[in-house]
N, C-alpha and C positions, 0 to 999 in steps of 0.2 A: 187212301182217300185223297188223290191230289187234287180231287176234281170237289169235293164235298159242297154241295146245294149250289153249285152253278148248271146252267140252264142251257142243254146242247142241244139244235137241230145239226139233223142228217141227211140227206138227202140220198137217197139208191139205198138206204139201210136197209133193202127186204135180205139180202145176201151180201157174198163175198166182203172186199173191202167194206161196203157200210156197213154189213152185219157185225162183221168184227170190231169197226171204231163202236157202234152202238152198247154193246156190250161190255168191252174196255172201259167206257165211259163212266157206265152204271155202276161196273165193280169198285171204278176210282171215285164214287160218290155223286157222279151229276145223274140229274134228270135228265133222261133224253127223249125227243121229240123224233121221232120216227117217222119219217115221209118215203112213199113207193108209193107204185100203181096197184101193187098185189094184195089185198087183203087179208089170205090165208098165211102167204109169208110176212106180214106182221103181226099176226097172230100167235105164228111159230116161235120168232123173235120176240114177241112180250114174255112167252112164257117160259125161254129161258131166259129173258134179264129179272123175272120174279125170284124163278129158282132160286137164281146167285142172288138175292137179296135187292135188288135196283128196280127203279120206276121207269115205266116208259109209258109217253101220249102217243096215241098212233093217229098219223091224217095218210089216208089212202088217194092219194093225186096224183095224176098226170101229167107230169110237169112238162111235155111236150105241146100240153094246154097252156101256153103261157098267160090267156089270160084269166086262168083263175088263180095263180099265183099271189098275184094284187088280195087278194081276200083271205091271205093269210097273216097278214100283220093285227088287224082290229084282233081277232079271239086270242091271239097269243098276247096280246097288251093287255086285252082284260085277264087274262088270268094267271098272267104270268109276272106282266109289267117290264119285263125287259128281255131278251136274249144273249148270256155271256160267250156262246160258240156257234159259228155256224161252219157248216163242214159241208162246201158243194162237190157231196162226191157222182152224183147220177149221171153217164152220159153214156152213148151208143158209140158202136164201132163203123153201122155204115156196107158198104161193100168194098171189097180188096178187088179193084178193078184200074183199068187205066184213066188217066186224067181225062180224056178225049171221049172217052167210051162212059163215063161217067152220069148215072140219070141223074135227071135233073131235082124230081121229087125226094131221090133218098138225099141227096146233096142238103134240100134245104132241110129236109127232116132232123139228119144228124146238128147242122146249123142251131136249130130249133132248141135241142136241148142239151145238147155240150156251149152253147154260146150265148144265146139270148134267154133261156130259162135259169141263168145265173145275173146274170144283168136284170133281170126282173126282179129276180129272189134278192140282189141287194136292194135296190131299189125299197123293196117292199120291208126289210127284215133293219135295214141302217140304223132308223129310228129305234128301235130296240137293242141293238148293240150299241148305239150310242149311251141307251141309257144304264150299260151295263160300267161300272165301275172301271174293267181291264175286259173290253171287248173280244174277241177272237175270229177274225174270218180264215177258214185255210180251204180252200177249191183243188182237187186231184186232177193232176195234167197226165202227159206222156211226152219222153223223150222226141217223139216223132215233131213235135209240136217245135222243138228246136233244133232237130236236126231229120228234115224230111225224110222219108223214105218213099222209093217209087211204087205203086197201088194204095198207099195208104189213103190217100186221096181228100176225102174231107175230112176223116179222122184227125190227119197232120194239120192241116188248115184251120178248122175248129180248135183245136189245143195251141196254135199258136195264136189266135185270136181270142182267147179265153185267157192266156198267160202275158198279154198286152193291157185286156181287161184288166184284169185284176192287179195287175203290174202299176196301173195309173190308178186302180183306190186306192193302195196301197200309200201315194204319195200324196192323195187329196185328205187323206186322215192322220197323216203322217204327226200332227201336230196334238191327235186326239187322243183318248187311252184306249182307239182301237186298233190293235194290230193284224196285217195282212199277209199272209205267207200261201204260197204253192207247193206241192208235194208231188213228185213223181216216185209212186211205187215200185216203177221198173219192171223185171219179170216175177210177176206172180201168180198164183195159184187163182185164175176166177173163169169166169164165167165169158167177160168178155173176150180175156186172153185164148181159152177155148176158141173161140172162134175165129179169131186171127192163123192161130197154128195148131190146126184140127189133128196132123200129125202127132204134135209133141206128147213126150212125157212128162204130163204133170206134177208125177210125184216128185222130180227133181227140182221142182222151182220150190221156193216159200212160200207158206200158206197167208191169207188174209191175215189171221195173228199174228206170224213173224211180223209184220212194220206197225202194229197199233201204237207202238210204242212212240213213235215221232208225232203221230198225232194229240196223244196224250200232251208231250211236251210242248207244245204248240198251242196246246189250250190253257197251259195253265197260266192262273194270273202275272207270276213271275216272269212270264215270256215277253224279250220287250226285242227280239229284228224281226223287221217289218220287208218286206216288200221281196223275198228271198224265195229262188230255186231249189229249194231241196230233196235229195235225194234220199226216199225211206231209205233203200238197203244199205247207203252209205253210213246214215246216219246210225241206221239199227245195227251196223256190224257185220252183214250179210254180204259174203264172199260173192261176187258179179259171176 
């Protein structure tokens, strides 16, 4: 119970990586606040965090709608009164095409919500982890993001513009009891990765569970480095 009555948003938690921290969460005692566009797979998702014992709110949003975003702080204040985690893990892969050959629609698309639908989401959620005693922000990047790779195209641009983001809250709260951290999972077992290497053998990579683990530690109140690149599978002991 590391987590016991503290108060976690997720974001992408219908599956893979957010399914898994959402669930971690619950069993370590928080409430989790579950946000996706899917409403059946949060549904899936409530009702294994009851199984195992935990609570979950479900808000079914699109967060590629950035501005309804904004109208998510008023209800979680009322009925919550603060936010002690927020966990921006949702974002899109895009197409694996050449820089030059690149649309321009899926370009701002991906944009949209690997980069400005987190900048909104603090925006809107701050005041609420402000008012949380030992705050928690931690946002899911990718290696690509600091160290390019060719086709990856908006993917790599977005994550390194998302790890710049978050890089400078990280030093504007630097003074506060909220702390900032980024997590790159590396190669894992999801959904997006799926579609990067349609090829691969999934069953050899690590599942969404193998790295929950760093995010747990990440959330908990005792966590005080702030503004840091970390590497789940490092962290979690997971052989590259």
């Amino acid at each position: 119970m590391r987590l016991k009555d503290r108060i976690a948003l997720i974001t992408g938690a219908s599956r893979g990586i957010g399914a898994a921290i959402a669930k971690r969460y619950a069993a370590e005692g928080a409430h989790v606040i579950c946000v996706a566009r899917t409403t059946g797979a949060l549904e899936e998702l409530d009702d294994a965090i009851r199984v195992q014992g935990g609570t979950a709110t479900l808000i079914p949003l699109d967060l590629a709608k950035t501005e309804m975003i904004d109208g998510l702080a008023a209800p979680l204040l009322d009925r919550f009164g603060r936010i002690d985690i927020l966990v921006g893990n949702a974002g899109m892969l895009g197409q694996m095409t050449p820089m030059h050959q690149y649309p321009p629609d899926v370009w701002e698309k991906v944009f949209r919500l690997n980069v400005h639908a987190n900048q909104r989401l603090l925006r809107a959620v701050h005041p609420l982890l402000h008012a949380s005693p030992s705050g928690r922000a931690i946002f899911v990047t990718s290696s690509v993001g600091a160290r390019p790779r060719a086709y990856w195209g908006a993917y790599a641009a977005s994550k390194a513009a998302l790890d710049a983001m978050v890089r400078t809250y990280a030093q504007e709260v630097a003074q506060s009891n909220i702390r900032v951290n980024i997590v790159n999972p590396g190669a894992t077992r999801s959904h997006l990765r799926a579609q990067a290497f349609p090829g691969e053998d999934s069953s050899t990579l690590p599942g969404p569970d193998d790295i929950a683990e760093v995010f747990v530690a990440l959330a908990e109140a005792g966590w005080q480095k702030n503004g840091e690149w970390i590497s789940a599978r490092e962290f979690c002991g997971i052989e590259a």
